[in-house]
N, C-alpha and C positions, 0 to 999 in steps of 0.2 A: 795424706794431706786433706781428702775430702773429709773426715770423720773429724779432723783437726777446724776446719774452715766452720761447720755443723755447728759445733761446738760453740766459735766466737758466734754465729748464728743466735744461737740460743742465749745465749749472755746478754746479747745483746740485740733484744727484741724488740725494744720501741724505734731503734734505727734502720736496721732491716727490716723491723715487717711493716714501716713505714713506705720502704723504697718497693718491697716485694710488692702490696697493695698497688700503687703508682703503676707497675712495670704490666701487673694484668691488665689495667684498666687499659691502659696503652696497648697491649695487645691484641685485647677484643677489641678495641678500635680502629688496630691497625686489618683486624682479619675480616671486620664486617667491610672495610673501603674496600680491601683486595678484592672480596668475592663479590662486590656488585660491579664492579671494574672486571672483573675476569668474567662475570656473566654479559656483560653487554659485549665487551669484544668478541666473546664464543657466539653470541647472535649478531653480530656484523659479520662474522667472518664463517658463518657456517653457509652451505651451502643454496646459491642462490642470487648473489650478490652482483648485478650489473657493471659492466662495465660503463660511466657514464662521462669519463671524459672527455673533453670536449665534444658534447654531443648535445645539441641544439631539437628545439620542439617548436615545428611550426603552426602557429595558431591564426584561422582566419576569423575575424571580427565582422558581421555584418553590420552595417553602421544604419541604413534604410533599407523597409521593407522597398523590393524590386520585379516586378515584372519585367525585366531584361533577363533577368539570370534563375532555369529553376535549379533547385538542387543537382540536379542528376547534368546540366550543364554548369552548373558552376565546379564540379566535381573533376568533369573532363578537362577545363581548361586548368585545374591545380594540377592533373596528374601532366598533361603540357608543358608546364612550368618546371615541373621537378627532371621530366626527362631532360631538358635542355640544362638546367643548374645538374645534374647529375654527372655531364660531361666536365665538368671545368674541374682543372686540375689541382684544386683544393679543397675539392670536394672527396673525403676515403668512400663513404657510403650516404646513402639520401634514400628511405624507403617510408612504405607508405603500412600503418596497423593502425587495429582501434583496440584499446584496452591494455595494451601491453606498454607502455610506458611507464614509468616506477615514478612513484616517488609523487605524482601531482595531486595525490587523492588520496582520505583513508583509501584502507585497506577493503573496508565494507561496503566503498564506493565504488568497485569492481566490479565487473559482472560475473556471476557466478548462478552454474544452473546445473542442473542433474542430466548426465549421461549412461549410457543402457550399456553395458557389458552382457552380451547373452543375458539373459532374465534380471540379472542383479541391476541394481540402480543404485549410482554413485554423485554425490555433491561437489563439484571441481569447479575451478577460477577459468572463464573461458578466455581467449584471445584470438585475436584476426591478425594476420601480417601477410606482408610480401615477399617474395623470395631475398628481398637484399637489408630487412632485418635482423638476420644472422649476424652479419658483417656490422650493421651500426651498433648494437648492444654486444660484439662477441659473446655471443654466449656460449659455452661449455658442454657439447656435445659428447655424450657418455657413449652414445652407439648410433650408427646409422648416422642419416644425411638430414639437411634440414629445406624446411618446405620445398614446391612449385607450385607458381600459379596455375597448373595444369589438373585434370583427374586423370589418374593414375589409368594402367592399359584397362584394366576392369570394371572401369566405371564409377568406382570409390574413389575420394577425393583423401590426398596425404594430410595427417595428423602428427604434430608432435608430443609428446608428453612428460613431463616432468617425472624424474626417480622416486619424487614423493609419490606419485600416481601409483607405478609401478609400485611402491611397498604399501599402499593400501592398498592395493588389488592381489596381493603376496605373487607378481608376475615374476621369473627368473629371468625371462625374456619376453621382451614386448614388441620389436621388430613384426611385421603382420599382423599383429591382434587387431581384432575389427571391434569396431565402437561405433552404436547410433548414438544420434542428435538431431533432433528437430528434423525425422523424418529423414533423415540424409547419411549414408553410410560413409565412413572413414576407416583409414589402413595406418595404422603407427607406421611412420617411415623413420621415424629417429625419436633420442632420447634424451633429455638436456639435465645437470644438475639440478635445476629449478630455478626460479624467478621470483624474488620478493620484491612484493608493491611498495613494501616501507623497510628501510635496510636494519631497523635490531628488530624487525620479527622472522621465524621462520619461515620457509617459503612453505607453502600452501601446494596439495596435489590441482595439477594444472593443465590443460591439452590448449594446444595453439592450432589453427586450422588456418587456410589459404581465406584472402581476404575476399573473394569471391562468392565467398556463401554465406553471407553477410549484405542482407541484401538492404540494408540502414544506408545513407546516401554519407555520413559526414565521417572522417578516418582520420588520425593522427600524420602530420609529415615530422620525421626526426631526422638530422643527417649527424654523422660523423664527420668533423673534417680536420684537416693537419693542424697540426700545434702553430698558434698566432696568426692565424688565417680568419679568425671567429670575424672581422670587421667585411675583409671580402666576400667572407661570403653571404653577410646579412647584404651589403653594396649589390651584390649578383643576383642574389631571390627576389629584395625587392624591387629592385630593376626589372627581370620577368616579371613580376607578379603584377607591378603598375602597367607592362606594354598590355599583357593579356586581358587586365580585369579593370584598369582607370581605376579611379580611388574612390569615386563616390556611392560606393554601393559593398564594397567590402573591403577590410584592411587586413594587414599582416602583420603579425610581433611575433615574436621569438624568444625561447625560454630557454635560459643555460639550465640542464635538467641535473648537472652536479652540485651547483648552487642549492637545486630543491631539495638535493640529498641531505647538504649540510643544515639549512632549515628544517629538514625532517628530525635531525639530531639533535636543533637547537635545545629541546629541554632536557634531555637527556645530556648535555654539556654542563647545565643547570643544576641539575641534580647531582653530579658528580662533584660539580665545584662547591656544591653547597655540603656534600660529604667532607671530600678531600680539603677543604680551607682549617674547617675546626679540628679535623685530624692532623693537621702539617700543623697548625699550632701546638694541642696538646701534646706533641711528638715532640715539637722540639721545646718545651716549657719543661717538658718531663727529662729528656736530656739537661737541660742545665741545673735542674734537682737531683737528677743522678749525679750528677759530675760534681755538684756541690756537696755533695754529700760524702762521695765518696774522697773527694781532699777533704773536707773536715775531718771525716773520718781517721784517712791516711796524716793527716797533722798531728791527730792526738796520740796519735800508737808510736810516735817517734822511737820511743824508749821501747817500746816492746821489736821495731825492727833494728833499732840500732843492737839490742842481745842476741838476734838473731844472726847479725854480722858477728860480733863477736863469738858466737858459737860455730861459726863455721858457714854460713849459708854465703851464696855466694851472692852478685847482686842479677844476675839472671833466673834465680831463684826465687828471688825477694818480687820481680818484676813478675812470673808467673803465677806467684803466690795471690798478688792483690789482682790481676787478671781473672785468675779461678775463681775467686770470690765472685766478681761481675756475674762470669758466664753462670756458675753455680744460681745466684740470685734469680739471672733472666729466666735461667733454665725451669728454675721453681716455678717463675710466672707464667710460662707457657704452658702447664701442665693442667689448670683450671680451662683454659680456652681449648686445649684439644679435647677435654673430654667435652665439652660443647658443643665443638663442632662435631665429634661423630656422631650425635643425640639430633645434630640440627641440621647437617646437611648431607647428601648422597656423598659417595666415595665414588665420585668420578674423577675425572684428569684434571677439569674446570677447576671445583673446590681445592684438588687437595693441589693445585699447581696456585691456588691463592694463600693455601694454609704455609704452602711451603715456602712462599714469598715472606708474609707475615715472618718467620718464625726465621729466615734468614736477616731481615730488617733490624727483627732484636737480638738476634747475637750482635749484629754490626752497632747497635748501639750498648748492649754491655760493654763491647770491647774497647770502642772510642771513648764512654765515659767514662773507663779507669783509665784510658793510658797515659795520660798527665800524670795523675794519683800517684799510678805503680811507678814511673819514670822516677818522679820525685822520690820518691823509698830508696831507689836505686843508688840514691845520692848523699843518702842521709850519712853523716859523718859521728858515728858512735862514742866519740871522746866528747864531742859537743852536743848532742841529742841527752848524755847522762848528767850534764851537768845544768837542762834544765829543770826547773819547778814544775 
C-alpha cells in the first residue's frame, strides 16, 4: 500500500507537495514553540526553586532622619516585634536574613564575594539567616542540618552550601569541610539543592552563614503563615510595630514575594505568548488547508474509490487507505525538521522530550484532517459515484 500511496504521491505533485511544504513549515514551528517552552520550564523547575507561598517580606521605611533611634537600636526593637508576632498562631515561620530572599532584585544585585578553600579561591553568592529560615523558604536539604545562631564546640561558625558549590569544588562530601571568609572560619554543617535569586535562571554555587557575622546593622524580616491568614497577620505586625516604634520616624509594608516571582516571569509569559499566538494560528489555518485539501482531494477520486469497492476493498480499508496517506504526508514533513534539530540542538531529555511533543502534535493533526475525508469514502456508493461526469 505504501509504494501504491508514493505513487499517487508522484502523480500528483502540485497537490501534495503543496500540502507537504505547508506541513514542514508547521512543524518547525511547532518544534521551535516546544523547545523554548520546554527550556524555560526545565529552568523553573531545575534545582533551586523557593518555596514562596504565602510568604511575606517585611520592609522598614525610614520616613525622617532621627536622633531617637540608632540603627543598631532600631534593630533591637524589630527583632522585639518579630519575637512576639512569631508566637500568634498564624504565624508557620517569621525569621530574620539579608540577601537571601528571591526574587526582589536582579540576580547581579546579590552579594557575592570570593571564599578560601585551603589555598584555592572561589566566586559564590553569599547569604546571612537565622535558624528559623529553613522553615519560612523550606528549603531542600540534601545532607546534614541547617544553620544556629550559635559557633559550633570549635569555635568555627556553621555554614551551608549549595550542591552547585559542592560540584564546583568536585566535593563528594562536604559535611565538615572548613571555608574562610573575611577572616572568620566556618564548618559546612549541611547541604541544600540551591537557591535561585530569579526562578528561570540556574541557581548559582552559594554558602549561607548565621546572621551574626554580619555585622551591617539592616536584615530582611519574611514570615511564612497559614493559608488566608495574610490580613491578620499584616493587622498583628503592624500593631507591634506602631506599639514599639510610633509612626513618625519609621514605617512598615509588606511584600507578597510570590506575587514578585510572577512579575519576575512577566516577560518571559510575553515572550511565549508572543511565540505561541502566531503558532496556534498558523497551526490551525494550516489544519483547515489540510482538511480542505484533503476533501477536495477525496471528492475527486470518487470514481477511483468507488472501483475500489467494486473490486473488493472493504470500507475499513478504504478508511485506512486515505488515513495512510495523511500520516505518510506528515511523516515526510517531519523528516526535514529532525535532521535540523540533530544539526541545532543537544540530545538531551529537554529537546528531544520537545521534539517528541512536536512530532506527536502532527500525527494528531494528519489524522484529524483526513478523518472526515476517509469517513466520507467509506460511504461512497459505486452505482452513483460511476455515473457521475
Amino acid at each position: 500500500m505504501m509504494r501504491h500511496i508514493f505513487t499517487l504521491f508522484l502523480n500528483q505533485k502540485r497537490t501534495f507537495g503543496g500540502m507537504l511544504a505547508e506541513q514542514i513549515l508547521v512543524f518547525l514551528a511547532l518544534l521551535f514553540c516546544f523547545v523554548i517552552v520546554g527550556e524555560k520550564i526545565a529552568q523553573y523547575f531545575s534545582p533551586g526553586i523557593l518555596n514562596t507561598k504565602n510568604t511575606f517580606k517585611c520592609m522598614l521605611h525610614p520616613v525622617l532622619p532621627s536622633e531617637d533611634f540608632s540603627p543598631a537600636e532600631l534593630q533591637q526593637k524589630m527583632d522585639r516585634v518579630v519575637e512576639k508576632v512569631r508566637k500568634s498562631p498564624f504565624v508557620t515561620a517569621l525569621g530574620k536574613s539579608k540577601w537571601l530572599v528571591p526574587y526582589t532584585r536582579p540576580e547581579e544585585m546579590y552579594l557575592s564575594d570570593s571564599i578560601q578553600i585551603g589555598t584555592r579561591k572561589i566566586q559564590v553568592f553569599l547569604k546571612f539567616a537565622d535558624k528559623y529560615m529553613n522553615q519560612v523558604f523550606q528549603l531542600q536539604m540534601e545532607e546534614g542540618v541547617w544553620l544556629t545562631d550559635e559557633p559550633l564546640e570549635d569555635g568555627s561558625y556553621p555554614a551551608v552550601i549549595t550542591s552547585q558549590l559542592m560540584e564546583e569544588l568536585s566535593w563528594s562530601q562536604g559535611i565538615g569541610k572548613r571555608i574562610h571568609y573575611n577572616g572568620i572560619v566556618f564548618t559546612v554543617v549541611g547541604v541544600v539543592a540551591g537557591i535561585k535569586q530569579e526562578p528561570l535562571k540556574v541557581a548559582r554555587p552559594t554558602m549561607i552563614v548565621p546572621n551574626r557575622v554580619q555585622p551591617d546593622t539592616w536584615f530582611e524580616y519574611t514570615a511564612r503563615i497559614k493559608e488566608g491568614e495574610a490580613d491578620n497577620f499584616r493587622s498583628l505586625m503592624s500593631k507591634e510595630f506602631n506599639l514599639m516604634m510610633g509612626k513618625d520616624y519609621v514605617r512598615l509594608s509588606f511584600g507578597n514575594i510570590e506575587k514578585w516571582k510572577l512579575n519576575d516571569m512577566r516577560d518571559v509569559f510575553i515572550i511565549l505568548l508572543g511565540i505561541g499566538i502566531p503558532t496556534f494560528f498558523l497551526f490551525s489555518f494550516a489544519f483547515i488547508g489540510t482538511f480542505g485539501l484533503f476533501w477536495l482531494n477525496s471528492s475527486k477520486r470518487r470514481k477511483e474509490f468507488a472501483l475500489r469497492i467494486v473490486v473488493g476493498s472493504t470500507p475499513r480499508e478504504l478508511y485506512c487507505f486515505v488515513i495512510s496517506e495523511s500520516l505518510l504526508l506528515s511523516v515526510l514533513a517531519l523528516l526535514p525538521g529532525i535532521i535540523l534539530f540533530c544539526f541545532v540542538y543537544p540530545l538531551d531529555p529537554v529537546y528531544l522530550s520537545a521534539l517528541g511533543c512536536a512530532c506527536w502534535v502532527m500525527i494528531l493533526f494528519s489524522v484529524f484532517s483526513a478523518w472526515w475525508p476517509a469517513y466520507r469514502v467509506t460511504r461512497v456508493n459505486p452505482v452513483e459515484a460511476m455515473r457521475e461526469e
